[in-house]
Backbone as JSON, one array per atom type, in Angstrom:
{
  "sequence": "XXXXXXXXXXXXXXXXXXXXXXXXXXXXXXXXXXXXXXXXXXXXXXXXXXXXXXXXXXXXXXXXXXXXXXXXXXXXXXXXXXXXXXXXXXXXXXXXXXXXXXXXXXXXXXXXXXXXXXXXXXXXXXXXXXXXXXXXXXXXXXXXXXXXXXXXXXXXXXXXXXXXXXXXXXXXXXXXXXXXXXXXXXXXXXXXXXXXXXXXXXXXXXXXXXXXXXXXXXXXXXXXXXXXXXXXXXXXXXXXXXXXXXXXXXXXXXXXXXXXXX",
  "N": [[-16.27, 14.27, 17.84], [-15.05, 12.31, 14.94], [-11.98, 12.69, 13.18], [-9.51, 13.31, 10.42], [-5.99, 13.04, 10.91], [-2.74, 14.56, 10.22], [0.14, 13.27, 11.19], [2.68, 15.08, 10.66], [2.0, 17.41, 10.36], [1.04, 18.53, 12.67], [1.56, 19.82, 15.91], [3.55, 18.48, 18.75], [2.44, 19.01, 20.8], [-0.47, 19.26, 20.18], [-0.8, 16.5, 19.26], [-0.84, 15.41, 21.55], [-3.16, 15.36, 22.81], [-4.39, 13.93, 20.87], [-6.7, 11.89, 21.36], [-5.78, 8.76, 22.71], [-7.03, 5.8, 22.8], [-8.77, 6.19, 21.06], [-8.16, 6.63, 18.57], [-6.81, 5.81, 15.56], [-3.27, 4.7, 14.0], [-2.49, 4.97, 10.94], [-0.16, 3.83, 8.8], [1.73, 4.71, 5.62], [3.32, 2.99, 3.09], [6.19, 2.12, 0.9], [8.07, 0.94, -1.77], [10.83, 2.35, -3.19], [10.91, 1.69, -6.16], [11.35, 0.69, -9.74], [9.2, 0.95, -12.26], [8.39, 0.1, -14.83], [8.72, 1.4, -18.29], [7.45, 3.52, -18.12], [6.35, 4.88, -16.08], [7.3, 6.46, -12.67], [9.32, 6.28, -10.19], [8.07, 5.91, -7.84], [5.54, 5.14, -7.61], [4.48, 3.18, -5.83], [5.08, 4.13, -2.83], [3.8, 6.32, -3.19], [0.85, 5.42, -4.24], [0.52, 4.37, -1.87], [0.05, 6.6, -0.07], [-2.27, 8.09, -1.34], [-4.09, 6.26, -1.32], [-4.47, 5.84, 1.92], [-5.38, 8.38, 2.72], [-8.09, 8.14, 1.14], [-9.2, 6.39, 2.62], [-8.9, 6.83, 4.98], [-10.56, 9.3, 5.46], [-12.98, 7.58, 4.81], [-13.01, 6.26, 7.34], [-13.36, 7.86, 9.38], [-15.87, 9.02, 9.21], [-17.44, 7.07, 9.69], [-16.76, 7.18, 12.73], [-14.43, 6.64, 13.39], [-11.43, 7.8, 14.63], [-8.54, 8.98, 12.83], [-4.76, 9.11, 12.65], [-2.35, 9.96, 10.33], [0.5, 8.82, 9.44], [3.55, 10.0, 8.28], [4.61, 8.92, 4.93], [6.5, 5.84, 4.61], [9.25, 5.37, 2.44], [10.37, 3.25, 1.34], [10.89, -0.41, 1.27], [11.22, -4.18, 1.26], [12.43, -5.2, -1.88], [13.35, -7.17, -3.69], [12.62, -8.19, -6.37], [12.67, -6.55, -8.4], [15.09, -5.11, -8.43], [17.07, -5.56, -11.13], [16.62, -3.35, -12.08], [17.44, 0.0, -12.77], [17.97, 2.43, -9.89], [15.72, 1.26, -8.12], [15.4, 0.58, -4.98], [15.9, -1.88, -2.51], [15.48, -3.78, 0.92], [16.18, -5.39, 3.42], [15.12, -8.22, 4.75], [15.01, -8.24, 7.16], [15.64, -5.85, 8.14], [13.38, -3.84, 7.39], [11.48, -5.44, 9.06], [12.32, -4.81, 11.49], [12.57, -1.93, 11.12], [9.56, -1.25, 11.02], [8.65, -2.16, 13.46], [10.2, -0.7, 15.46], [9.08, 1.77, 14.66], [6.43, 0.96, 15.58], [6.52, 0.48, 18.24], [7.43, 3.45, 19.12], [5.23, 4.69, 18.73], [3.54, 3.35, 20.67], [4.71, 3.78, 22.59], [4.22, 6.3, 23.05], [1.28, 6.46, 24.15], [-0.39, 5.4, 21.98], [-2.39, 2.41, 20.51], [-3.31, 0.96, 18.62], [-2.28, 0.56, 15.02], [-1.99, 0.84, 11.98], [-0.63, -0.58, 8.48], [-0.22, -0.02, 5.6], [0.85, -0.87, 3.23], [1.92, -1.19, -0.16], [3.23, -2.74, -1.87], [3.05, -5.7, -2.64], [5.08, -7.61, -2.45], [6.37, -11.56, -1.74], [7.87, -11.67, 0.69], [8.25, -9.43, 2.34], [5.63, -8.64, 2.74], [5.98, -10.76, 4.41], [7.71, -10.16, 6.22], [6.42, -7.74, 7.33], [4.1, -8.52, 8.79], [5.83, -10.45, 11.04], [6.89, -7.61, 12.09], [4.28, -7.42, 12.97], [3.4, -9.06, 14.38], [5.66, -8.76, 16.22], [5.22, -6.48, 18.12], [3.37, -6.66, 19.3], [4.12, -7.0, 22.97], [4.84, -4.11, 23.14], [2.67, -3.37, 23.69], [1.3, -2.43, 22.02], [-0.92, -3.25, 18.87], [-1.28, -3.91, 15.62], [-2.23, -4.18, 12.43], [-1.36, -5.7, 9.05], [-2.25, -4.26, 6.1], [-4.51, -6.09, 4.3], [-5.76, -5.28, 1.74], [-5.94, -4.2, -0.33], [-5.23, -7.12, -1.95], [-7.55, -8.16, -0.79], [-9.31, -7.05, -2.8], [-8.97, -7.01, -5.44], [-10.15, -9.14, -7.14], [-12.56, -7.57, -8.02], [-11.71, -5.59, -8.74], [-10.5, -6.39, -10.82], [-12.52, -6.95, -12.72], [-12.79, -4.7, -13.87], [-10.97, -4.05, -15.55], [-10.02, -3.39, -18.75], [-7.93, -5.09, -20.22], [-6.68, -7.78, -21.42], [-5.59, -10.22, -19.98], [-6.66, -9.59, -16.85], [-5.81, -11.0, -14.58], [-3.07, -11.46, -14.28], [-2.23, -8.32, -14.16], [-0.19, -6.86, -12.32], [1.7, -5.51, -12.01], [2.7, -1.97, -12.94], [1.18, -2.38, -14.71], [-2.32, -2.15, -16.51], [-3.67, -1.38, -14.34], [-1.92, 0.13, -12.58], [-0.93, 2.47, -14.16], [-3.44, 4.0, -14.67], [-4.16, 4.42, -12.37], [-1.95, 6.45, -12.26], [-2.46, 8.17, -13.83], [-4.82, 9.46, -13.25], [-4.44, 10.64, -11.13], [-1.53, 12.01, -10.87], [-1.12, 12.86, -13.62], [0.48, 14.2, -14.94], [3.32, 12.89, -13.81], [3.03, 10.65, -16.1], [5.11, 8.97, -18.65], [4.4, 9.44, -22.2], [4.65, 7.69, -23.64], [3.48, 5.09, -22.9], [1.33, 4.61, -23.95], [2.31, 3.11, -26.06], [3.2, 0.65, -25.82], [3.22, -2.75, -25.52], [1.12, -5.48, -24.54], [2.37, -7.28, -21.47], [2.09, -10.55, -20.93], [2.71, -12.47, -17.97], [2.25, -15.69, -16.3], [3.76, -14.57, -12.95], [3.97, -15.53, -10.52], [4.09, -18.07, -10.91], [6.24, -17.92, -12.34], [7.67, -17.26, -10.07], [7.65, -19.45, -8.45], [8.89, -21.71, -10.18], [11.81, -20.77, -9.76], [12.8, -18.05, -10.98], [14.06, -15.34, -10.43], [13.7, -12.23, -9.95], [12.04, -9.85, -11.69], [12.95, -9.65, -14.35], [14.27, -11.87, -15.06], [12.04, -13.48, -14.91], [11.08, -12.7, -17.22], [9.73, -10.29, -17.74], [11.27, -8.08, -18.98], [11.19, -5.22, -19.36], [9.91, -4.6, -17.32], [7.21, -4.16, -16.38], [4.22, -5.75, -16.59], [1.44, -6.67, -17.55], [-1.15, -4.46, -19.39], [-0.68, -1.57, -20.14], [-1.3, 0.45, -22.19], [-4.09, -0.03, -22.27], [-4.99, 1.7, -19.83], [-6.87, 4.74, -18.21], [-7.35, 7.49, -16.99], [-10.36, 7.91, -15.61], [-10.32, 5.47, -14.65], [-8.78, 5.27, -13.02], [-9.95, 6.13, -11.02], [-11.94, 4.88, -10.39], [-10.96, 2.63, -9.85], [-9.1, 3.04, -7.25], [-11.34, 4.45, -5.26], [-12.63, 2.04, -4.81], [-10.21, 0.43, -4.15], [-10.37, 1.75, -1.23], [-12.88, 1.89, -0.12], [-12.1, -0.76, 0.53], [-10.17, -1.03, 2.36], [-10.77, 0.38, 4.22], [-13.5, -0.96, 5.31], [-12.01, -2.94, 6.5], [-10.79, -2.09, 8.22], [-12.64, -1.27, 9.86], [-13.81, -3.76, 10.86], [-11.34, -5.15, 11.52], [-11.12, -3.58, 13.98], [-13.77, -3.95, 15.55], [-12.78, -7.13, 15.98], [-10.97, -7.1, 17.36], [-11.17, -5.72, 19.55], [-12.81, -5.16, 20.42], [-15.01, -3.47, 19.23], [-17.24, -1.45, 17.34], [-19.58, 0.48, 14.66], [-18.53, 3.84, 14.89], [-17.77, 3.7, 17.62], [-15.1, 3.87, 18.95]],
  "CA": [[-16.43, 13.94, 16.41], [-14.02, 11.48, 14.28], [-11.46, 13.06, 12.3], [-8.15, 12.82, 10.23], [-4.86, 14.4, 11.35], [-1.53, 14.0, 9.95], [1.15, 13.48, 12.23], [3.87, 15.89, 10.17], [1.88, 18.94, 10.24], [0.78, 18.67, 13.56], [3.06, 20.16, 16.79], [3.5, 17.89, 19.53], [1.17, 19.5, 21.88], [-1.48, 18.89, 19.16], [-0.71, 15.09, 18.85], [-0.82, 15.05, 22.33], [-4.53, 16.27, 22.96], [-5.66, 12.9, 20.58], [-7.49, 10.31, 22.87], [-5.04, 7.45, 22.47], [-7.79, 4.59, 23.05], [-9.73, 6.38, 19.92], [-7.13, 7.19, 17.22], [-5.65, 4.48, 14.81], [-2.23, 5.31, 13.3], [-1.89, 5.08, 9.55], [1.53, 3.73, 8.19], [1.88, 4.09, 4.53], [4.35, 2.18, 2.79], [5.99, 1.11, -0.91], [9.42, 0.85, -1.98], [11.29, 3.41, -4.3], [10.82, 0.68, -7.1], [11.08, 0.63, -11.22], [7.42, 0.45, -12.65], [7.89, -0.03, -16.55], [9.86, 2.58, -18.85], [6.64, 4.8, -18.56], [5.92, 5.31, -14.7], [8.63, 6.96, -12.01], [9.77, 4.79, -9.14], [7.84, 6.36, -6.62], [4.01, 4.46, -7.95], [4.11, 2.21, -4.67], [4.5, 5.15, -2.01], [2.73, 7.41, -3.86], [-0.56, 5.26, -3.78], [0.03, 4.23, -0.54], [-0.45, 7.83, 0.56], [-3.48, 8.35, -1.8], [-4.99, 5.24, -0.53], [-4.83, 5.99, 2.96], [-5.97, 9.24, 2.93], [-9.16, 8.31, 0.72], [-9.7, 5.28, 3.41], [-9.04, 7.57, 6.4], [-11.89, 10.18, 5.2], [-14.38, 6.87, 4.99], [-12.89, 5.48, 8.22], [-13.34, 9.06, 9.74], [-17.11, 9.23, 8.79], [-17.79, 5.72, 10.85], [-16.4, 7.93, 13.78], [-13.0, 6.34, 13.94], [-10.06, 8.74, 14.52], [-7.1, 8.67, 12.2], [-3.91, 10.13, 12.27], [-1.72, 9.75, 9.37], [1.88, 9.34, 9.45], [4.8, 10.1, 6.51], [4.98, 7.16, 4.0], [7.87, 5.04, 4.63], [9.37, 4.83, 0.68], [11.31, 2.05, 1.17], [10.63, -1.84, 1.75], [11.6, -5.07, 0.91], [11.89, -4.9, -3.32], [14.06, -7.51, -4.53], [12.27, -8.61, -7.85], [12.99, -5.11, -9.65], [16.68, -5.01, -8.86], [17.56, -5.26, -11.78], [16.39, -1.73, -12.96], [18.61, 1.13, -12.0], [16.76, 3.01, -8.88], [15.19, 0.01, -7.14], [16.1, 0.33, -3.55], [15.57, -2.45, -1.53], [15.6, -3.2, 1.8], [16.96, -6.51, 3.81], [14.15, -8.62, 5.2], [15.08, -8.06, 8.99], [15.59, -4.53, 8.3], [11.63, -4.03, 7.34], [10.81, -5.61, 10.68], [13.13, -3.58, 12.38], [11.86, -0.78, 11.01], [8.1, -1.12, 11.42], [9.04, -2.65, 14.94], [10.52, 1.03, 16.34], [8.11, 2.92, 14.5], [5.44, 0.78, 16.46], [7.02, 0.93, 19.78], [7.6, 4.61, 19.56], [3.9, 5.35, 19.02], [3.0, 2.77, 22.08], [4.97, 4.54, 24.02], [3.29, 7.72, 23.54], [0.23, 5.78, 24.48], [-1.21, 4.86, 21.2], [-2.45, 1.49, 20.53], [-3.56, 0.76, 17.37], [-1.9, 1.13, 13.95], [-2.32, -0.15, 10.21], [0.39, -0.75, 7.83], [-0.8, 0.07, 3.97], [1.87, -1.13, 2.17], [0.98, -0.78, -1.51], [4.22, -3.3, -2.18], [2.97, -7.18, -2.21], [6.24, -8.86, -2.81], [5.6, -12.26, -0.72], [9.12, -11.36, 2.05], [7.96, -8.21, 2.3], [4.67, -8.95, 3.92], [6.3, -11.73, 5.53], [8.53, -9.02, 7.33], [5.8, -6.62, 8.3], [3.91, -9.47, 9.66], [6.87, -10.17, 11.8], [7.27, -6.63, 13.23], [3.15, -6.66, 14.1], [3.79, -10.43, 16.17], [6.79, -8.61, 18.33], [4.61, -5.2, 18.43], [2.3, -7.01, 21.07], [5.0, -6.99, 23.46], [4.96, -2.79, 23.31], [1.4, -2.88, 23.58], [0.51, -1.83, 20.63], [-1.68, -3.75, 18.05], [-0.43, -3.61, 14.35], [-2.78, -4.9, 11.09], [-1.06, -5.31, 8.15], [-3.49, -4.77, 5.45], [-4.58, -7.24, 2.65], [-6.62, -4.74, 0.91], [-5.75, -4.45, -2.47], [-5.01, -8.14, -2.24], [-8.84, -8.48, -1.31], [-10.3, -6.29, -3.8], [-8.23, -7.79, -6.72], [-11.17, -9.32, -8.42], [-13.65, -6.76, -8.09], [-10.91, -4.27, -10.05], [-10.13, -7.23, -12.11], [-13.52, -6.99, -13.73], [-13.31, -3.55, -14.55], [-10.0, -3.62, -16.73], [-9.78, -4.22, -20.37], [-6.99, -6.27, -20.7], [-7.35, -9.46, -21.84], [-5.71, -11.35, -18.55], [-6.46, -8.96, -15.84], [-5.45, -11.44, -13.07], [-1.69, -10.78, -14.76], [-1.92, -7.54, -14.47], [0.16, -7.13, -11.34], [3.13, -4.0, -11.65], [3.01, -0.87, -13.32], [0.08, -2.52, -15.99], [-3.19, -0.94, -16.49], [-3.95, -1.09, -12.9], [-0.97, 1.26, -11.74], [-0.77, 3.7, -14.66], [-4.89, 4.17, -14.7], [-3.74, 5.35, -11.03], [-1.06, 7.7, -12.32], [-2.47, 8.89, -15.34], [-6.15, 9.91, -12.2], [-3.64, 11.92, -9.8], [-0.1, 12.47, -11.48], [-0.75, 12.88, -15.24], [2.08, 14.74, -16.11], [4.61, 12.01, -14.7], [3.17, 9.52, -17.31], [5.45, 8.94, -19.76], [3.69, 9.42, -23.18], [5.39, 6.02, -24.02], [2.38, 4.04, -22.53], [0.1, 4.27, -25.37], [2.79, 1.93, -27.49], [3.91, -0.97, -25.02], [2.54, -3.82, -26.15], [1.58, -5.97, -23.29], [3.36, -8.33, -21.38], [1.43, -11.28, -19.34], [3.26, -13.1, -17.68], [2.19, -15.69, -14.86], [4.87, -14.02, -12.33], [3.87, -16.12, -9.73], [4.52, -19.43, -11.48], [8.02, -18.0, -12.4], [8.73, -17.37, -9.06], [7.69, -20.71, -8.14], [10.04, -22.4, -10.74], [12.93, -20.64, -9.47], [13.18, -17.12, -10.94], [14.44, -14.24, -8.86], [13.59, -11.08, -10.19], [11.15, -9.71, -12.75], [13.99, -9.66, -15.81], [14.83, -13.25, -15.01], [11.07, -14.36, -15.46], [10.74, -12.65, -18.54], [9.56, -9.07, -18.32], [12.66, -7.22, -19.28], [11.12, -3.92, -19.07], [9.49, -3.9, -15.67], [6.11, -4.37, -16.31], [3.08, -6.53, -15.94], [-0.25, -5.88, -17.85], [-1.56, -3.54, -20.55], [-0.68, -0.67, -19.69], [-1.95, 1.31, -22.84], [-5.68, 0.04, -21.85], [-5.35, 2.7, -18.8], [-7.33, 5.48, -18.35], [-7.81, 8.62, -15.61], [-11.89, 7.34, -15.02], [-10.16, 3.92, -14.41], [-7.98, 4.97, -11.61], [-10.8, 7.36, -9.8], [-13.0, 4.23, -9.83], [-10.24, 1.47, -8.41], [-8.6, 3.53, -5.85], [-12.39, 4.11, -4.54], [-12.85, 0.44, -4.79], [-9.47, -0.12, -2.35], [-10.08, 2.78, -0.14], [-13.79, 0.81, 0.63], [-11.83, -2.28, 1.28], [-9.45, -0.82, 3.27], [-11.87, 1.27, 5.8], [-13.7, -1.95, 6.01], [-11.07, -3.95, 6.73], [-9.91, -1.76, 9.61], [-13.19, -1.48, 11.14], [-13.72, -5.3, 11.04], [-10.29, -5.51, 12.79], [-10.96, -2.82, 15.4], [-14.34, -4.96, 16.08], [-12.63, -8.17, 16.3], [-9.49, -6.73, 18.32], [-11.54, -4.37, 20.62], [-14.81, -5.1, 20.72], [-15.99, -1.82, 19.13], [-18.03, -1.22, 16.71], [-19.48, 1.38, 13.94], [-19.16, 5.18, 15.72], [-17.04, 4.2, 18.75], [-13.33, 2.56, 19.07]],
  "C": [[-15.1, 13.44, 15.86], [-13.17, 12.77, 13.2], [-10.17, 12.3, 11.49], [-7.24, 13.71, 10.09], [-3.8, 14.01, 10.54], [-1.12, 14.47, 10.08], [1.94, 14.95, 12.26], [3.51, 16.96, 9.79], [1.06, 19.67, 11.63], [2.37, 18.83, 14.59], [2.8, 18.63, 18.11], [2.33, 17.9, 20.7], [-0.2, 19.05, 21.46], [-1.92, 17.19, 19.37], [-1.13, 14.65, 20.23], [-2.24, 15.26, 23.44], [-5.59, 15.22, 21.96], [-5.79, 12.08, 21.42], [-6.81, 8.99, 21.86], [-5.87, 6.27, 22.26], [-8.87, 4.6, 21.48], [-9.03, 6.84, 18.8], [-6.05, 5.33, 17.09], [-4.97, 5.43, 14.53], [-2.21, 4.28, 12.34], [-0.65, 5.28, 9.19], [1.63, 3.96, 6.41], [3.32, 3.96, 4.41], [4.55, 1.76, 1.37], [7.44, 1.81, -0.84], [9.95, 1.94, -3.17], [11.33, 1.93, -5.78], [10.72, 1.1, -8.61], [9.71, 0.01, -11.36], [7.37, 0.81, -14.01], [8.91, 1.57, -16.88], [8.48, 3.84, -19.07], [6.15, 5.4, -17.28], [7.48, 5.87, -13.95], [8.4, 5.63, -10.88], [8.71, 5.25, -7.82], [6.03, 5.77, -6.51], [3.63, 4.42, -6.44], [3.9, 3.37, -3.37], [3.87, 6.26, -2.57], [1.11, 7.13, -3.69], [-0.39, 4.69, -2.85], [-0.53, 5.34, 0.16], [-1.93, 8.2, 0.21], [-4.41, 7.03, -1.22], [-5.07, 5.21, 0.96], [-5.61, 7.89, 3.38], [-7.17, 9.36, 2.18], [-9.9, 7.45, 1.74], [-9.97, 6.0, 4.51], [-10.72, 8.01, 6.41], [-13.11, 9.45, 5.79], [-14.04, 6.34, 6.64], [-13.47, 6.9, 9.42], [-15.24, 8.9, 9.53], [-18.06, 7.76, 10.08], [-17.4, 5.92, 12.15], [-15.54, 7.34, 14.84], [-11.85, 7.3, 13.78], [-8.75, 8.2, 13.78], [-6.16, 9.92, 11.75], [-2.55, 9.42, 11.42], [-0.24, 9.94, 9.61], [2.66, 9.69, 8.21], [4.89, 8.68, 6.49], [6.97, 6.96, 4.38], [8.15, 4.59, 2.97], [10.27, 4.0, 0.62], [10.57, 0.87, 1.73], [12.07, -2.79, 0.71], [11.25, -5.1, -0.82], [12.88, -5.43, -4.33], [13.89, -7.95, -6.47], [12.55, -7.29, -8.67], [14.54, -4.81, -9.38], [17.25, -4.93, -9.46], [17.6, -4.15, -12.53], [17.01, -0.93, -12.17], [17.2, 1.62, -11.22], [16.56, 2.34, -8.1], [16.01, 0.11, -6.27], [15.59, -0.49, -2.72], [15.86, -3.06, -0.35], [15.66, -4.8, 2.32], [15.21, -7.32, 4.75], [13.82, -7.85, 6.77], [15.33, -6.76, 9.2], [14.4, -3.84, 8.18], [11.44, -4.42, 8.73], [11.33, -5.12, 11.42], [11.9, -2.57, 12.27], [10.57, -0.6, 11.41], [8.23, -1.03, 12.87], [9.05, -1.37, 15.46], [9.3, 1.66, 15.88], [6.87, 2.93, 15.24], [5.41, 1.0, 17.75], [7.05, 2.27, 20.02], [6.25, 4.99, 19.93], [3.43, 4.16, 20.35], [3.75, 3.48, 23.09], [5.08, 5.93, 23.96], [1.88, 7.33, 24.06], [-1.28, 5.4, 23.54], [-1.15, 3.38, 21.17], [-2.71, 0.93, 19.42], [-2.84, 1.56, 16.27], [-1.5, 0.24, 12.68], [-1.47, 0.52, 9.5], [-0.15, -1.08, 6.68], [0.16, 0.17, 3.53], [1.51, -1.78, 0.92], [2.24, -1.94, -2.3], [3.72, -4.73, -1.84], [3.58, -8.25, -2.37], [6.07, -10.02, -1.3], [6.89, -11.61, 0.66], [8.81, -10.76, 2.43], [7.09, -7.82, 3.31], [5.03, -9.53, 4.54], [7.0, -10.82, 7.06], [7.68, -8.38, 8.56], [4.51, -7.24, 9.28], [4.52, -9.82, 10.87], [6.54, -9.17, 13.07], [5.47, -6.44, 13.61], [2.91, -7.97, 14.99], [4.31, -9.47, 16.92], [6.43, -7.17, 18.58], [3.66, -5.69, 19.99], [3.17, -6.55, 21.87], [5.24, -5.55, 24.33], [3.29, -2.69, 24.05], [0.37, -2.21, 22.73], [0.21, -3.21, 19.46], [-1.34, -3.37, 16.43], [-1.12, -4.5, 13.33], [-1.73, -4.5, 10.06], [-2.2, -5.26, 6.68], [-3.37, -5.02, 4.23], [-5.93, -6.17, 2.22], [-6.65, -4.76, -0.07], [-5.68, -6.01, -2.91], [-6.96, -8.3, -2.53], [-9.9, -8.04, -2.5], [-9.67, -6.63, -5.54], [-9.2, -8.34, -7.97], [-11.95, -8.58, -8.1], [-12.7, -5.62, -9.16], [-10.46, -5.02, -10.85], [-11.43, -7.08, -13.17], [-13.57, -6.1, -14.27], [-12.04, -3.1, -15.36], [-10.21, -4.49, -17.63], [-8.94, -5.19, -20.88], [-7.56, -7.55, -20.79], [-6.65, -11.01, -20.6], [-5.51, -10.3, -17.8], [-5.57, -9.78, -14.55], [-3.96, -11.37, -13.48], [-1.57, -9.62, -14.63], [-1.46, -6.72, -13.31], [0.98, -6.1, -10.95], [3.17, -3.12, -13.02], [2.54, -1.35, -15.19], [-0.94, -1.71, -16.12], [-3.43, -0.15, -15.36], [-3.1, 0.36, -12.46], [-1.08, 2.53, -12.8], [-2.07, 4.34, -14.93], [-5.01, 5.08, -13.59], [-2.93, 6.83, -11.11], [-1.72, 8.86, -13.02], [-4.3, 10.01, -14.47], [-4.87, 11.07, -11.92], [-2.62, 12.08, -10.0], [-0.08, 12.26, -13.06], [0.41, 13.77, -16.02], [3.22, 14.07, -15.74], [4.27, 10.73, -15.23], [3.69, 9.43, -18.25], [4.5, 8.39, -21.2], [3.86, 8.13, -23.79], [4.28, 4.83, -24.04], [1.62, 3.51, -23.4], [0.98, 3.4, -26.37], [3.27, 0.72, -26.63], [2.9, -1.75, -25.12], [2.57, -4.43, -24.88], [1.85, -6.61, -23.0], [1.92, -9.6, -20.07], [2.29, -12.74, -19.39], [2.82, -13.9, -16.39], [3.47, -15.25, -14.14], [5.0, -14.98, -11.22], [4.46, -17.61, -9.71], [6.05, -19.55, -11.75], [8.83, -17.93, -11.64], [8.91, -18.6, -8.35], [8.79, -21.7, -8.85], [11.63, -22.05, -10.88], [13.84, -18.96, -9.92], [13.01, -16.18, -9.97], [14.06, -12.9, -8.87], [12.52, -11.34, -11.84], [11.64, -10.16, -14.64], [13.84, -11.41, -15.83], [13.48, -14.24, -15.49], [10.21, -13.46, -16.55], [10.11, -10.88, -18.89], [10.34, -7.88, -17.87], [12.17, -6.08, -19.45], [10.04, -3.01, -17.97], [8.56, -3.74, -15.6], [5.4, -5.39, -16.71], [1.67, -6.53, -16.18], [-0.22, -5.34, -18.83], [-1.42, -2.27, -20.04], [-1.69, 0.7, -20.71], [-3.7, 1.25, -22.61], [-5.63, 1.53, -20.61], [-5.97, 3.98, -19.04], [-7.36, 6.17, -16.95], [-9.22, 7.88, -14.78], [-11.23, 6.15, -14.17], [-9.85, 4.28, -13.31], [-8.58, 5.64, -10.89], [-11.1, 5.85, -9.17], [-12.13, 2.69, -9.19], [-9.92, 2.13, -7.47], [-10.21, 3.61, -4.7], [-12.83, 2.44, -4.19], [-11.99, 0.23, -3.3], [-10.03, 0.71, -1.25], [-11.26, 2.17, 0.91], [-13.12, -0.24, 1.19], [-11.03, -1.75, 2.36], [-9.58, -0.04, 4.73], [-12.97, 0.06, 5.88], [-12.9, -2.86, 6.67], [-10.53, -3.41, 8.05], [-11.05, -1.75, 10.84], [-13.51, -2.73, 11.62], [-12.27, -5.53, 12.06], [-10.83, -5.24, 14.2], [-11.95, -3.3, 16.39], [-13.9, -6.22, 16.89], [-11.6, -8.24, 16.97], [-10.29, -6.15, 19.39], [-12.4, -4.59, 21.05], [-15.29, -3.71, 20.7], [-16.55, -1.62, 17.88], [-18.25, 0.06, 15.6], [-19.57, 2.93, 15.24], [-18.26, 4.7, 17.07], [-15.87, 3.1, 18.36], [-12.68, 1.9, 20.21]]
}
């Protein structure tokens, strides 16, 4: 029977007793990052963790094995630089990093493992892309996943703001999330920020470098006061579907396996 383990409360002996050929490994991932003067820096690995452990459960139920590793809280996270905190992380140091972390688990004799990084700055992915090309190599297999990317308009329809497809960092979207599963660190602040939409995309296209530089000087992205607790039960369920489809569709089109075996 499928379950879900994670790694860092399991002993070695333990880890070493899962059937390698039938256990994915779960990476989460998100950068210590500034998210508005009403969220903490920690948004991005924070719902990476909650989003892989609501995805596991469903991926677990389709009687795929998953064992969960510790979130990596760092990436690539130059656009918030300018807010005190923001730690970010060198392109080629990201693919490093993933790189070992993949190789180590291939050479315990796992093979599969998905990278939920909750951080969609474009380098970023470009990186962890990267380290799952020169993962072949180990023998190990490495998705990075576009989940939240895909599910974007389906949780676009269900916020209030008036341009959801703007609503991109630590807007309704993210504090709807906080305000579900960490309501006491929402700063009470939320309910007065007026909101900011900004295409971000367009500004990075015409040459700005960071969030300040294309215009939203206090680190957010959206309406944030639209957010609500209900809101963030019913997106995170939204990704957690995309993201346990999305892995068994891989493990199909990598493996040739199907619902119930890997």
């Amino acid at each position: 029977m499928a379950g879900v383990y994670y790694l860092a409360k399991l002993t070695y002996e333990e880890i070493d007793r899962l059937p390698r050929d039938e256990t994915v490994i779960m990476l989460p991932m998100g950068p210590l990052e500034a998210h508005g003067p009403h969220l903490p820096l920690g948004v991005d690995f924070d719902g990476a963790v909650v989003l892989c452990d609501l995805a596991a459960e469903l991926i677990a139920q389709r009687g795929i094995n998953v064992a969960i590793a510790p979130a990596v809280p760092y990436a690539l996270a130059d656009v918030a630089m300018p807010f005190a905190g923001t730690v970010t992380l060198a392109r080629e140091t990201v693919t490093s990093l993933v790189l070992d972390i993949a190789r180590s688990f291939a050479r315990h004799g796992f093979k599969k493992m998905v990278v939920n990084c909750h951080h969609l700055e474009v380098p970023n992915l470009a990186a962890l892309r990267a380290a799952a090309e020169a993962a072949r190599e180990f023998g190990i297999s490495v998705l990075v996943s576009r989940a939240i990317i895909s599910s974007l308009p389906k949780i676009g329809s269900l916020l209030k703001g008036e341009h959801p497809e703007l609503d991109i960092h630590a807007g309704e979207t993210e504090t709807a999330f906080y305000l579900w599963k960490f309501p006491e660190m929402v700063r009470s602040n939320f309910r007065e920020l007026p909101p900011v939409w900004i295409d971000i995309r367009r500004k990075f296209q015409e040459g700005a470098k960071d969030f300040k530089a294309a215009g939203a000087t206090r680190g957010y992205l959206g309406d944030p006061a639209k957010a609500s607790a209900e809101l963030g039960a019913r997106l995170y369920r939204i990704q957690a579907e995309a993201l346990a489809d999305e892995v068994e569709k891989w493990l199909a089109a990598s493996f040739g396996t199907g619902e119930g075996a890997v």
